[in-house]
PDB file of N, CA, C and O in Angstrom:
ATOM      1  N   UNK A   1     -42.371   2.290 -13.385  1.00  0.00           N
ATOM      2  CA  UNK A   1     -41.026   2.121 -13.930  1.00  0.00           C
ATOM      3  C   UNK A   1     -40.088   1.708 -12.799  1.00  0.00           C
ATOM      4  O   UNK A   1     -40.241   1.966 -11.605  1.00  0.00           O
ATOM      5  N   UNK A   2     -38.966   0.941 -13.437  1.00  0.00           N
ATOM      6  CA  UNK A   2     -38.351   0.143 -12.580  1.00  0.00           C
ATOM      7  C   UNK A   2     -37.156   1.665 -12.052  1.00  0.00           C
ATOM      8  O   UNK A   2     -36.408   2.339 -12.760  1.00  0.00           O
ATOM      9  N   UNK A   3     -37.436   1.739 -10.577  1.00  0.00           N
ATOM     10  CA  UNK A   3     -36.416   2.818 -10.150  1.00  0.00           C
ATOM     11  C   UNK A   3     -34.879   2.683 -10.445  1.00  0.00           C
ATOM     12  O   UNK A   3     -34.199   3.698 -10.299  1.00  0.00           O
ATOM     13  N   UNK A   4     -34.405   1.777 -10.758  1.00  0.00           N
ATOM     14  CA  UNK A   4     -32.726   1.413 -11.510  1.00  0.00           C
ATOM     15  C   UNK A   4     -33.144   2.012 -13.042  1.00  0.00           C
ATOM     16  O   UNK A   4     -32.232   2.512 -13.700  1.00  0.00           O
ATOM     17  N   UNK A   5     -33.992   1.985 -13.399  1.00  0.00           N
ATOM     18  CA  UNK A   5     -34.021   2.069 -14.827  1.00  0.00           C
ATOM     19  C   UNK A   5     -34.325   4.070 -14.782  1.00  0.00           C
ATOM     20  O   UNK A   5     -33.727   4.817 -15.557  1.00  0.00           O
ATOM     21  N   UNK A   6     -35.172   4.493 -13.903  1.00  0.00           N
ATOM     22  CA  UNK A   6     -35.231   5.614 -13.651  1.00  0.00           C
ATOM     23  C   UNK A   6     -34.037   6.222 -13.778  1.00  0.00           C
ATOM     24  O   UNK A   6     -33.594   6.706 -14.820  1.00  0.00           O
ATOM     25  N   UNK A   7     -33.325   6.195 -12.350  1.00  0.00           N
ATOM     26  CA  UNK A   7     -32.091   6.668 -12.110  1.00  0.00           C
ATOM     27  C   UNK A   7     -30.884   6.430 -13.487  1.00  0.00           C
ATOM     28  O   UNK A   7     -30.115   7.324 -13.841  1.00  0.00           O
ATOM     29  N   UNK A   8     -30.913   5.688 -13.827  1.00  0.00           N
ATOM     30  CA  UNK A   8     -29.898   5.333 -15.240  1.00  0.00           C
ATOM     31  C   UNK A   8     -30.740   6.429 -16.156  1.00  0.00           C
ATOM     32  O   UNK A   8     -29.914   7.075 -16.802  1.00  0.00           O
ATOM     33  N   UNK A   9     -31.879   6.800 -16.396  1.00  0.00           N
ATOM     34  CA  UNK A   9     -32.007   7.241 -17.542  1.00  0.00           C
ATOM     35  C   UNK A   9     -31.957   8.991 -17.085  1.00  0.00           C
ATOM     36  O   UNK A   9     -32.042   9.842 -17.971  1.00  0.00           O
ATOM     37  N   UNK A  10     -31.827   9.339 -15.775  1.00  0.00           N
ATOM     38  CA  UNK A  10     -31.769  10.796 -15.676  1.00  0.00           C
ATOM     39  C   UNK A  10     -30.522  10.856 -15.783  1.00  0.00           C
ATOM     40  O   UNK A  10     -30.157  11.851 -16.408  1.00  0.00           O
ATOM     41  N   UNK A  11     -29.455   9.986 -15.315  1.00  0.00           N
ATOM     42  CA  UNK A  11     -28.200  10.401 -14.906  1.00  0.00           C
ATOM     43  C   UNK A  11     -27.862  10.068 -16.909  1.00  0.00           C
ATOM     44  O   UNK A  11     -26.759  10.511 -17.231  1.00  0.00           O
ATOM     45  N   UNK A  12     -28.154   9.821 -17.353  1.00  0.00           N
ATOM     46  CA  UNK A  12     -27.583   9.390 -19.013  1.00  0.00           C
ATOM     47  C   UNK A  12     -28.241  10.804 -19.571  1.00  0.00           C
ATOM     48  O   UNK A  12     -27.858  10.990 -20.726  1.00  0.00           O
ATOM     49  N   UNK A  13     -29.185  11.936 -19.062  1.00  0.00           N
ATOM     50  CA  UNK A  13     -29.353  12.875 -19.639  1.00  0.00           C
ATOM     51  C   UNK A  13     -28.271  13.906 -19.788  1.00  0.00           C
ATOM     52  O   UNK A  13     -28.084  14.683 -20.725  1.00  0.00           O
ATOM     53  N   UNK A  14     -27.474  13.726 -18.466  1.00  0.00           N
ATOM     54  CA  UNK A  14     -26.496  14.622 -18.134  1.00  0.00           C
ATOM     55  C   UNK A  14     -25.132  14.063 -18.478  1.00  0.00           C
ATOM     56  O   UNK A  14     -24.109  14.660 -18.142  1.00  0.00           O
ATOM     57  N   UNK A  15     -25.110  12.914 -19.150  1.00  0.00           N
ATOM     58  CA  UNK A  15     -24.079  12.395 -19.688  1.00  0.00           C
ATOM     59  C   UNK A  15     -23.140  13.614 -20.677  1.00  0.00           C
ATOM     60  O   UNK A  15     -21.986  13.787 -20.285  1.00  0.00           O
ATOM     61  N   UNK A  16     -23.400  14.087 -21.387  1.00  0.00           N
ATOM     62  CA  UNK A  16     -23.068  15.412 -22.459  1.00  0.00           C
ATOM     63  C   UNK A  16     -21.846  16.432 -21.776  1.00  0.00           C
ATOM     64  O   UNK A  16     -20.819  16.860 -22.304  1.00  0.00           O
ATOM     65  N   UNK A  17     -22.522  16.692 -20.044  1.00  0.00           N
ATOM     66  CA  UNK A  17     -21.247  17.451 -19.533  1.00  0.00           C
ATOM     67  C   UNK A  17     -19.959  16.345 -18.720  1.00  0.00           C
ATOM     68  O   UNK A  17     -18.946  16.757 -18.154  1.00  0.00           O
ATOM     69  N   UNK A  18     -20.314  15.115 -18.856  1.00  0.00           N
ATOM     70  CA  UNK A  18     -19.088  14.140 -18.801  1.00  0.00           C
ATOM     71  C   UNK A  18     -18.713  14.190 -20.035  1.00  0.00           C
ATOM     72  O   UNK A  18     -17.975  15.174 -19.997  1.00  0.00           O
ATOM     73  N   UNK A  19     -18.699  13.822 -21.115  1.00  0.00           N
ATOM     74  CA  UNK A  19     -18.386  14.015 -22.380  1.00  0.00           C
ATOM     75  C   UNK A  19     -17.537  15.318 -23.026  1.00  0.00           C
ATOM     76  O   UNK A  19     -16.688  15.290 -23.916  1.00  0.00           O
ATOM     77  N   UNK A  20     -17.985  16.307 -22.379  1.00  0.00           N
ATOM     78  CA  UNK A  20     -17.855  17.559 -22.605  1.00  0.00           C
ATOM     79  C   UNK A  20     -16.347  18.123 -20.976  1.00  0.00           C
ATOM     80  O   UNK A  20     -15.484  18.922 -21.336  1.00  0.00           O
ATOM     81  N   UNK A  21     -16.324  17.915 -20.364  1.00  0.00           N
ATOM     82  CA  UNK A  21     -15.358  17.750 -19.329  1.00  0.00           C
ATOM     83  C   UNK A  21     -14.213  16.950 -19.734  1.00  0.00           C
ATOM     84  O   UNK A  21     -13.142  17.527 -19.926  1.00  0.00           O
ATOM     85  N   UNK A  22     -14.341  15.240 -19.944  1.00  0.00           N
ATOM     86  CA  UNK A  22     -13.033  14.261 -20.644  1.00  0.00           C
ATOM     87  C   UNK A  22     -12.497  15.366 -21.643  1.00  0.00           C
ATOM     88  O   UNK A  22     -11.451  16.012 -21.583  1.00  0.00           O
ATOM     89  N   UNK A  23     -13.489  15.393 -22.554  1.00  0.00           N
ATOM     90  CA  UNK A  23     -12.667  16.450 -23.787  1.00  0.00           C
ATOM     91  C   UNK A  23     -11.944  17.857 -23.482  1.00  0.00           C
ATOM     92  O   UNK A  23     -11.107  18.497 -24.118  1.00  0.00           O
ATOM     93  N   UNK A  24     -12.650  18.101 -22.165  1.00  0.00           N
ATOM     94  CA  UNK A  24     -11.664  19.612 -22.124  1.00  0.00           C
ATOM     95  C   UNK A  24     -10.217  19.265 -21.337  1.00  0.00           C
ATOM     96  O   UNK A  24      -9.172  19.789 -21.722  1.00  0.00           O
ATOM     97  N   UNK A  25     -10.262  18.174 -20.004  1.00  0.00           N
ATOM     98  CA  UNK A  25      -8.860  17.810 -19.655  1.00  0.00           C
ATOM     99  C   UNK A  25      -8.079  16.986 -20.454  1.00  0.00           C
ATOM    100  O   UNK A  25      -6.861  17.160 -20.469  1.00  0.00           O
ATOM    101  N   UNK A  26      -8.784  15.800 -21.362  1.00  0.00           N
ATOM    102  CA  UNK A  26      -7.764  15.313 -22.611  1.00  0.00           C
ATOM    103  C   UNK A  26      -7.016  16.438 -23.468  1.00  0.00           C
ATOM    104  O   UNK A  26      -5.847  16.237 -23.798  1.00  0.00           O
ATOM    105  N   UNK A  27      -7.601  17.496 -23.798  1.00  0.00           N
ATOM    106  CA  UNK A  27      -6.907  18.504 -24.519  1.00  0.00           C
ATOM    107  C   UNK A  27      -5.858  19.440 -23.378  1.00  0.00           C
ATOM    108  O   UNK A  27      -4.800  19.926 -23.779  1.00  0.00           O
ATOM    109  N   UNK A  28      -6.359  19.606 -21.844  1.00  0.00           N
ATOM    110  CA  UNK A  28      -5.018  20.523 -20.892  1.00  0.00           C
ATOM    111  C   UNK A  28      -4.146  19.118 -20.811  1.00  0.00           C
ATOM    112  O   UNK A  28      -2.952  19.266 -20.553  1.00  0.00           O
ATOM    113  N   UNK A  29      -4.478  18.191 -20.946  1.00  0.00           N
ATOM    114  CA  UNK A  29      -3.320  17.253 -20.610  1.00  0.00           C
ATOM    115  C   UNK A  29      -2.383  16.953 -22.204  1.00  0.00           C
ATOM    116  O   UNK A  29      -1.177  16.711 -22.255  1.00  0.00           O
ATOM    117  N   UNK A  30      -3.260  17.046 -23.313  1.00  0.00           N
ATOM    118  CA  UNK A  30      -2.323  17.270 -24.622  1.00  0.00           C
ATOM    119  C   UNK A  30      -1.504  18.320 -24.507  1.00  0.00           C
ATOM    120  O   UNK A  30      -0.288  18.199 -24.356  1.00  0.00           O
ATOM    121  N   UNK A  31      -2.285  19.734 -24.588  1.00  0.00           N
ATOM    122  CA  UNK A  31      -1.216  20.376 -24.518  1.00  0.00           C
ATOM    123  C   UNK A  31      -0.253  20.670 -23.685  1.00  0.00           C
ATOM    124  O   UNK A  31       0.821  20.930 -24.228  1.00  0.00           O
ATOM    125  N   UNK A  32      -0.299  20.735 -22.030  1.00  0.00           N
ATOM    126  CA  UNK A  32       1.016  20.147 -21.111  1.00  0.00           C
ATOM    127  C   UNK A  32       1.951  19.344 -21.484  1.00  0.00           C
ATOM    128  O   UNK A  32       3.164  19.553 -21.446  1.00  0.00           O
ATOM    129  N   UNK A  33       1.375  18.380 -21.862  1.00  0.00           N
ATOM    130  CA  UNK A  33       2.581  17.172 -22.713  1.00  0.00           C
ATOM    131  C   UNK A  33       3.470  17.765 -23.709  1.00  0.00           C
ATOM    132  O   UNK A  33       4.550  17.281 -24.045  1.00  0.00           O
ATOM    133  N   UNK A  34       2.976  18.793 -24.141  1.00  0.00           N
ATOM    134  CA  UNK A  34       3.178  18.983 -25.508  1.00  0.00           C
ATOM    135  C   UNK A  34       4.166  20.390 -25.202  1.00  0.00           C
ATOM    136  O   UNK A  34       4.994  20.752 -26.038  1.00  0.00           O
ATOM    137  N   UNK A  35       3.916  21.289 -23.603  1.00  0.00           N
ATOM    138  CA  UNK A  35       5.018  22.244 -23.297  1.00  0.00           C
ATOM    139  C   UNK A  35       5.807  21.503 -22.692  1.00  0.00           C
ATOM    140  O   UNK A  35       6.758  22.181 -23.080  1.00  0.00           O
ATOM    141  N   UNK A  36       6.311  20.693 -22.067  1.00  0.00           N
ATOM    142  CA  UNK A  36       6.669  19.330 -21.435  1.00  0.00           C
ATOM    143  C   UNK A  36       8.104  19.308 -22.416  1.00  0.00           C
ATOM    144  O   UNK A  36       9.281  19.603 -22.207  1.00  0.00           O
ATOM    145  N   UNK A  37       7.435  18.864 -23.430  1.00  0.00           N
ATOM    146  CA  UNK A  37       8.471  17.917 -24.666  1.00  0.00           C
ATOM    147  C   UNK A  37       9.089  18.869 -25.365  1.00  0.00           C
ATOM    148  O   UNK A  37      10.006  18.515 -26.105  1.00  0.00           O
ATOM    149  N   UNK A  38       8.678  20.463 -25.275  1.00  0.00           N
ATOM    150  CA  UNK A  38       9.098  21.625 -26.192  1.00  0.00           C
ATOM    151  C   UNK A  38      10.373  21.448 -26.366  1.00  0.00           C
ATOM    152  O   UNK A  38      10.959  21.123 -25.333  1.00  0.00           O
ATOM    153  N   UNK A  39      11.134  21.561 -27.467  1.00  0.00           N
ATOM    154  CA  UNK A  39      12.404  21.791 -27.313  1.00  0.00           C
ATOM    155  C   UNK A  39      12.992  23.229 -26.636  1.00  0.00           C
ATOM    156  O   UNK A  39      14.194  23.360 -26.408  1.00  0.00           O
ATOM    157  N   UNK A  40      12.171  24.114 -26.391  1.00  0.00           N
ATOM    158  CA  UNK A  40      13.091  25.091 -25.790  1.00  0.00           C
ATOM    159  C   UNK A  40      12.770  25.369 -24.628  1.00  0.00           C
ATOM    160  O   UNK A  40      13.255  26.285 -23.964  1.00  0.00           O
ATOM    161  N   UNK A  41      11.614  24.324 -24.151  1.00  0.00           N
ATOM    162  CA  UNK A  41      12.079  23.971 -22.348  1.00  0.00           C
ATOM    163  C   UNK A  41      12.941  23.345 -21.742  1.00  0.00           C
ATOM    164  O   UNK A  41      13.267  23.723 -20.617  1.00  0.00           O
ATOM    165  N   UNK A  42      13.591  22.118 -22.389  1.00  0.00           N
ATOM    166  CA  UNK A  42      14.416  21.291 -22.295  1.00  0.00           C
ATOM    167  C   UNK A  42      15.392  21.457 -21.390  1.00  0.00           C
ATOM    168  O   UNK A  42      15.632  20.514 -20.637  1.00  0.00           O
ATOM    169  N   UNK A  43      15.993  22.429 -21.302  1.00  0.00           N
ATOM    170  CA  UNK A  43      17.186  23.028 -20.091  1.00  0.00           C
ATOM    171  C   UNK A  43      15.955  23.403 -19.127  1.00  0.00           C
ATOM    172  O   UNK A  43      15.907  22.644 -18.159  1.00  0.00           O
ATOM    173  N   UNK A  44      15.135  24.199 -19.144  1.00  0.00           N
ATOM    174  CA  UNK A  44      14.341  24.294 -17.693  1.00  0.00           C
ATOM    175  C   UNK A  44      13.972  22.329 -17.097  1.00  0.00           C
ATOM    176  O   UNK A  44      13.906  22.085 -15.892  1.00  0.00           O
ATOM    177  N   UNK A  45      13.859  21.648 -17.735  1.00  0.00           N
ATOM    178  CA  UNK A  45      13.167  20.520 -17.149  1.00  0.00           C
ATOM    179  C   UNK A  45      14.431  19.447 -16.989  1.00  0.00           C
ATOM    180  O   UNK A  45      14.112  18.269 -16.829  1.00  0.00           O
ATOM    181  N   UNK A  46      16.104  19.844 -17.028  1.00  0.00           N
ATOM    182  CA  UNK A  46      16.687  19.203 -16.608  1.00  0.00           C
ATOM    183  C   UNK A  46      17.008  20.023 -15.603  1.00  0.00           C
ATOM    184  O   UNK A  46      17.311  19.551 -14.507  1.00  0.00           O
ATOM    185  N   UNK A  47      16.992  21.107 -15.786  1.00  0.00           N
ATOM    186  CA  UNK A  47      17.446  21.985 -14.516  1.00  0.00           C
ATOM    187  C   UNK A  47      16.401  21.347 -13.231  1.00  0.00           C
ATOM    188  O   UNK A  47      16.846  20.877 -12.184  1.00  0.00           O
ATOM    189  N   UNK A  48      15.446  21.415 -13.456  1.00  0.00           N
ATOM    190  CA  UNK A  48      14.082  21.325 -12.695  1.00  0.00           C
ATOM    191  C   UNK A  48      14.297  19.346 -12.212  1.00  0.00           C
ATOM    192  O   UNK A  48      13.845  18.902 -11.157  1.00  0.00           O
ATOM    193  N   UNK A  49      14.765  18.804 -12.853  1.00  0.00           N
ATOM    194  CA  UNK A  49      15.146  17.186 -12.632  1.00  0.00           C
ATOM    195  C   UNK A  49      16.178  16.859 -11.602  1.00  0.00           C
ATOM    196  O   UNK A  49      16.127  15.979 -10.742  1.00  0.00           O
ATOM    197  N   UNK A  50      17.407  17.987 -11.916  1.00  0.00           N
ATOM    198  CA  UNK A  50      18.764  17.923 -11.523  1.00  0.00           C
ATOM    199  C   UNK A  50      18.359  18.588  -9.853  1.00  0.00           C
ATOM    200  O   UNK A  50      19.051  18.151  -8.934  1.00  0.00           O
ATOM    201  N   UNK A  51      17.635  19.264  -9.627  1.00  0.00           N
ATOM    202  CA  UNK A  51      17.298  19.970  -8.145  1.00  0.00           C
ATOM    203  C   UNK A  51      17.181  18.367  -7.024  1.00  0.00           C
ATOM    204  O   UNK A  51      18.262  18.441  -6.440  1.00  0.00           O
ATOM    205  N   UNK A  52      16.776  17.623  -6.709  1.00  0.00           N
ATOM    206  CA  UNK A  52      17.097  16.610  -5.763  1.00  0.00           C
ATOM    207  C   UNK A  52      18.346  15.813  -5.609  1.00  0.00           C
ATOM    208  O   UNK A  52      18.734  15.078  -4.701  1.00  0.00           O
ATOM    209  N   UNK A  53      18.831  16.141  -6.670  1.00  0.00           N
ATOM    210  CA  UNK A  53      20.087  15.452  -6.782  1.00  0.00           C
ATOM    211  C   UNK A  53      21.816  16.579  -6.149  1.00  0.00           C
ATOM    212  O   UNK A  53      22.968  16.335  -5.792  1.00  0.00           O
ATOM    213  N   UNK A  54      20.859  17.882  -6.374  1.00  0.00           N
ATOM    214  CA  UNK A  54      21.766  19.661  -6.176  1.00  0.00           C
ATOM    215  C   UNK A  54      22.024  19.232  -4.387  1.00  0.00           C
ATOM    216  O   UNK A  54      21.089  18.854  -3.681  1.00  0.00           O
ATOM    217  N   UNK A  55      22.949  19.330  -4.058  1.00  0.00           N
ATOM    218  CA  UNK A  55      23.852  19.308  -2.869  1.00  0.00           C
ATOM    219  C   UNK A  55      24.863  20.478  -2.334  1.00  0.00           C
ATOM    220  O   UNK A  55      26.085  20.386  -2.220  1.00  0.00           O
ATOM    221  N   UNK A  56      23.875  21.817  -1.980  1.00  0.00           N
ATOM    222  CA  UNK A  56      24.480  22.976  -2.070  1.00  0.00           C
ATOM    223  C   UNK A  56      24.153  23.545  -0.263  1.00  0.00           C
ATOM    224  O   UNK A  56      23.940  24.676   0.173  1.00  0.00           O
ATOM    225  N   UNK A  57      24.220  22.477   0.300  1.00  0.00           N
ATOM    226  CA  UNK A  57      24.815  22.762   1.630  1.00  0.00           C
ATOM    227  C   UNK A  57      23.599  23.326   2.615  1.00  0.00           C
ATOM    228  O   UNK A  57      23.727  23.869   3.712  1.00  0.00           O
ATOM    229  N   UNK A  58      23.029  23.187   2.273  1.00  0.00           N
ATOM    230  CA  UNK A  58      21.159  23.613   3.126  1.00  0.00           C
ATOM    231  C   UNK A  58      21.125  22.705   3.950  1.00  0.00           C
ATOM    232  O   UNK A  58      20.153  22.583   4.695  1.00  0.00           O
TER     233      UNK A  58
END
């Protein structure tokens, strides 16, 4: 057997925990987005915006 064809077919066994990984950070990155956009964070994340712009003498 052609050793390219080897190597492709072990590494495609373990394909399942790539598959299985995308799906678990696509979902921490949904839901981040999703405390992100909350409406009752909204004042923390302008507060949190407005800090580089805060000129309080440091």
């Amino acid at each position: 057997m052609n050793p390219v064809f080897r190597a492709a077919s072990e590494s495609a066994t373990d394909m399942w925990v790539m598959g299985a990984m995308t799906a678990v950070f696509l979902a921490f990155f949904i839901g981040w987005t999703l405390w992100a956009w909350w409406p009752s964070n909204r004042q923390q994340m302008v507060d949190a915006a407005r800090i580089p712009l805060d000129d309080d003498g440091e």
